[in-house]
C-alpha positions as CSV (number, residue, x, y, z in Angstrom):
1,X,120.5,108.4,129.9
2,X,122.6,107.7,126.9
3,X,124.6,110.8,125.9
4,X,126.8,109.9,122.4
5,X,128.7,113.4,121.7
6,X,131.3,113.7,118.7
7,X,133.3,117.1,118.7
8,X,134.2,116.7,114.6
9,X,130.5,115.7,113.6
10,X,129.7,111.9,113.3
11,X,127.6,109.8,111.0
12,X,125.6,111.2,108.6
13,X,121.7,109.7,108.8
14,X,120.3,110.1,105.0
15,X,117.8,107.7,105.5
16,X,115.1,106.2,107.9
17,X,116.8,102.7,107.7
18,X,120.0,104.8,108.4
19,X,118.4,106.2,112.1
20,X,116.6,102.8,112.6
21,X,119.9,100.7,112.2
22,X,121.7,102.9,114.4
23,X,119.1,102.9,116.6
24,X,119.0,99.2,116.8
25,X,122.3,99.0,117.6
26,X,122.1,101.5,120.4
27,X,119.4,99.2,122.0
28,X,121.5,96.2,121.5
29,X,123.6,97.3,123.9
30,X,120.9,97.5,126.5
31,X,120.4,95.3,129.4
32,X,117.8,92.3,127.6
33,X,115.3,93.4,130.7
34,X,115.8,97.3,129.3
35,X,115.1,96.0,125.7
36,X,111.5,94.5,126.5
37,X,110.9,98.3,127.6
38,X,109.8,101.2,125.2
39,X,113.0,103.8,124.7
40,X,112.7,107.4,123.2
41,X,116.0,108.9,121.5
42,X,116.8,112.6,120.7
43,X,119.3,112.2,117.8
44,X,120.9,115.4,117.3
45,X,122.2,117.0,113.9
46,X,124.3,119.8,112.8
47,X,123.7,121.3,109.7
48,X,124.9,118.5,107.4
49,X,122.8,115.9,108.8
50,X,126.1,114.5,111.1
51,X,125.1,112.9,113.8
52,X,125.9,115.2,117.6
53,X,125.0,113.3,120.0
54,X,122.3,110.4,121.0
55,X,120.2,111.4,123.8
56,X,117.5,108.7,125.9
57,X,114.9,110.8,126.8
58,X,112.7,108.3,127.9
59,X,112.4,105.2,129.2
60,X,109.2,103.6,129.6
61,X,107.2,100.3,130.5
62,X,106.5,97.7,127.9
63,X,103.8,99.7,125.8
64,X,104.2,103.0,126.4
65,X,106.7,105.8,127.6
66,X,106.2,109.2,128.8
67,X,107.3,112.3,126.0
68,X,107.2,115.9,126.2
69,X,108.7,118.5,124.2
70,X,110.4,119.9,126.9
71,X,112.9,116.9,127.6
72,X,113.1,116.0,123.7
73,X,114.5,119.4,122.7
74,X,116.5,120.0,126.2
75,X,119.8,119.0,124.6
76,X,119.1,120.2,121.0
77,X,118.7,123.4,122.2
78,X,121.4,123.7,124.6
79,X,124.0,122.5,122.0
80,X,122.5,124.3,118.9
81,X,121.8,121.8,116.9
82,X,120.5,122.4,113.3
83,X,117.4,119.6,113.5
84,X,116.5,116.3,115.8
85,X,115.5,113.0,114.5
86,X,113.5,111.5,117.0
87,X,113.1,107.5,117.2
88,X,111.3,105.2,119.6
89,X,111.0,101.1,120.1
90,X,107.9,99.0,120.0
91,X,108.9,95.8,122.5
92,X,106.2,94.3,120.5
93,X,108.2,93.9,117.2
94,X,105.3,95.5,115.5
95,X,106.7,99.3,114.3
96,X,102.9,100.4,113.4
97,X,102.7,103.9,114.9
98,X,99.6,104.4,117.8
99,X,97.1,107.2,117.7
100,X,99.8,108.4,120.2
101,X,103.1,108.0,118.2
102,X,100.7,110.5,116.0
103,X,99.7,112.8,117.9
104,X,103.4,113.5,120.1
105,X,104.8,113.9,116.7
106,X,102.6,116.5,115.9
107,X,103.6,118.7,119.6
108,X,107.2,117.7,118.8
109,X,107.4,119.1,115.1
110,X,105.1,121.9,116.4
111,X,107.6,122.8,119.3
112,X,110.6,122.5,117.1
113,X,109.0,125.4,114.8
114,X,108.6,127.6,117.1
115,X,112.3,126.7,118.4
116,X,114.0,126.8,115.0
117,X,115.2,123.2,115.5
118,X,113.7,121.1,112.8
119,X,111.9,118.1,113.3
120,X,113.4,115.4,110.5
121,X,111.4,112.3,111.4
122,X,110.1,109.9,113.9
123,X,111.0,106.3,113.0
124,X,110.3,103.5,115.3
125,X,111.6,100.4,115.3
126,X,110.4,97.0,116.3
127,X,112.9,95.5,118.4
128,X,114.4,92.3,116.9
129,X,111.9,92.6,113.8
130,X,114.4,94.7,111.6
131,X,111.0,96.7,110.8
132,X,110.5,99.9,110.9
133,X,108.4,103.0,110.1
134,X,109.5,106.1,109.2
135,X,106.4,109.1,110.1
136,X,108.0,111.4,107.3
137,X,107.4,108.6,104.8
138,X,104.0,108.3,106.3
139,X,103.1,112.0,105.8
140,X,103.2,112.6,109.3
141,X,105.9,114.8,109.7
């Protein structure tokens, strides 16, 4: 698991390209093996959109990974975060969300209503690509 904590607040994210740039960078820093596999980050925020902490939720196989609101929101809820931004890879290089991508971000932003933690967006990235989707700009959040 990758845990990134700041104690003044760090980045702000006002953007999908924002979370998918620093989420790229975060896999950079993988193991190339980890990179051909699917990750799932918990990004954190307080309430002026800075950044708390980066939180792998999930590591999967090289076309899927395994999500539940449970894990997603464990650290959000433990530090008291304002909202999440979730984000996930596609080893593919092809960001187009599945029936899946869908259908988690609908339990996820369903969960985070009833927890008071707000679900921002879900953007995955294609690793390598420098695409990306953003599922609020797709009207899915």
């Amino acid at each position: 698991m990758i845990v990134k904590e700041s104690k003044r607040g760090g980045e702000i994210l006002s953007s999908a390209k924002a979370v998918a740039d620093l989420i790229s960078s975060v896999l950079a820093m993988e193991s190339e093996f980890d990179q051909e596999r699917e990750h799932f980050w918990t990004i954190g925020l307080n309430a002026k959109n800075r950044v708390q902490f980066i939180d792998l939720v999930s590591l999967g196989s090289l076309t899927g990974s395994l999500i539940h609101p449970r894990e997603t929101f464990r650290l959000a809820v433990s530090r008291g975060v304002a909202s999440i931004l979730v984000a996930h890879n596609h080893p593919s290089g092809d960001p187009t969300p599945s029936r899946d991508d869908i259908a988690v971000t609908g339990r996820l932003k369903s969960a985070g209503d009833i927890l008071g933690i707000q679900l921002l967006d879900h953007v995955i990235i294609g690793n390598d690509s420098g695409q990306f989707i953003s599922l609020k700009e797709q009207g899915v959040v």
